[in-house]
N, C-alpha and C positions, 0 to 999 in steps of 0.2 A: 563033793567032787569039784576038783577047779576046771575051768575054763576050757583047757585041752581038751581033758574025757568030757567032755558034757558038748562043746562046739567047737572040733578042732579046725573049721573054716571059718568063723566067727573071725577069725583075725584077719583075715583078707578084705572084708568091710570096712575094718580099724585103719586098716592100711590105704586101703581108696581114699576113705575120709584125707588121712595124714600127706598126702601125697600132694591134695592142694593148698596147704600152707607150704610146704616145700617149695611146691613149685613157684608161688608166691615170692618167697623170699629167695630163693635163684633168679629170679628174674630182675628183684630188686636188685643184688648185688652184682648179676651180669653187667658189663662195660659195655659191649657192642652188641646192640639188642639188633636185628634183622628178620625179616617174616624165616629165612630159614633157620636162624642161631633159637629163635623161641623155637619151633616145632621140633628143631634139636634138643634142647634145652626138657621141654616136656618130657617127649619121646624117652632121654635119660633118669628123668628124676622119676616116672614109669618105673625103668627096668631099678632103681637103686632103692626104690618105698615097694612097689607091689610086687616085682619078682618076676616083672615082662609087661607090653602093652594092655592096656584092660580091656576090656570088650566098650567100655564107655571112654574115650578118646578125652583125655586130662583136658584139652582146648577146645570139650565142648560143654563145660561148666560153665554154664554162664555167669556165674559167682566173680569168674577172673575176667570176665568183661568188661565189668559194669562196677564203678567206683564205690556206689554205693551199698554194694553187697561184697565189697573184697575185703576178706578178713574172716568172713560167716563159717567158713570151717574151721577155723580155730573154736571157735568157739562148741560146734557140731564135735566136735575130738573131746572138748572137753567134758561139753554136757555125758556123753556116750561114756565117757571114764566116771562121771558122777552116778551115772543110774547102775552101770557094773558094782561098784561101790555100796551101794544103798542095797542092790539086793544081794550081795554077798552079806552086808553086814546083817540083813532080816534072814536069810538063809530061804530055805523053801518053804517060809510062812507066810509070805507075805498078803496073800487073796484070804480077805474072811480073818484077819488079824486085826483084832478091836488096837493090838497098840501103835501099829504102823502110825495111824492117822496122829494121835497125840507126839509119837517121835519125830516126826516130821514137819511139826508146828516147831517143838523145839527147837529142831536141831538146822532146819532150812528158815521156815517162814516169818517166826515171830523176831529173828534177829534183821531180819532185811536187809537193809542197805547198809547197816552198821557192821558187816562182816564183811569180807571180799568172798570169791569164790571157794578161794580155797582154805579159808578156816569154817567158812558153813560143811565142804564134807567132808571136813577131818573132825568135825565134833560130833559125828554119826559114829 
């Protein structure tokens, strides 16, 4: 079964995530940044990723505060599409599957640093 019939709310978490790299890179490309053009600016990138305001307010991420954490949801989008991936690719065996462990040396851990991300989960 895909995704739909098994969690068809499941995307509205994909879309939280997705919404603060958006909103990220609207801001970078905004010209006239102002305390009200950003909470505008949010406020929109809301209604055009998740489908209206969320119950958790885009400008209270602290991820988009603080320099050293901006960017972390790109990454959180990506990792979330890798573990979708891995367990469609195991199906519904994953728990108490002797071969998980050895695929997953494979195809993730033993190539390391010499992969980028996205040939480590296209070789699953």
């Amino acid at each position: 079964a895909d995704l739909r019939s098994r969690h068809p709310y499941q995307v509205f978490q994909l879309r939280a995530l997705l919404a603060v790299p958006y909103f990220e890179k609207a801001l970078y490309e905004h010209a006239d940044l102002t305390p009200e053009s950003i909470i505008a600016l949010a406020d929109q990138v809301e209604h055009d990723i998740v489908g209206g305001l969320a119950p958790r307010p885009l400008l209270s991420v602290p991820h988009i505060l603080r320099d050293e954490s901006s960017c972390y949801y790109h990454g959180y989008v990506l990792a979330e599409m890798a573990v979708q991936q891995t367990r469609r690719h195991f199906g519904s065996s994953i728990v108490d599957n002797p071969s998980v462990g050895e695929a997953l040396t494979q195809a993730y851990w033993r190539p390391g640093n010499t992969a980028d991300f996205f040939e480590l989960v296209e070789k699953l």
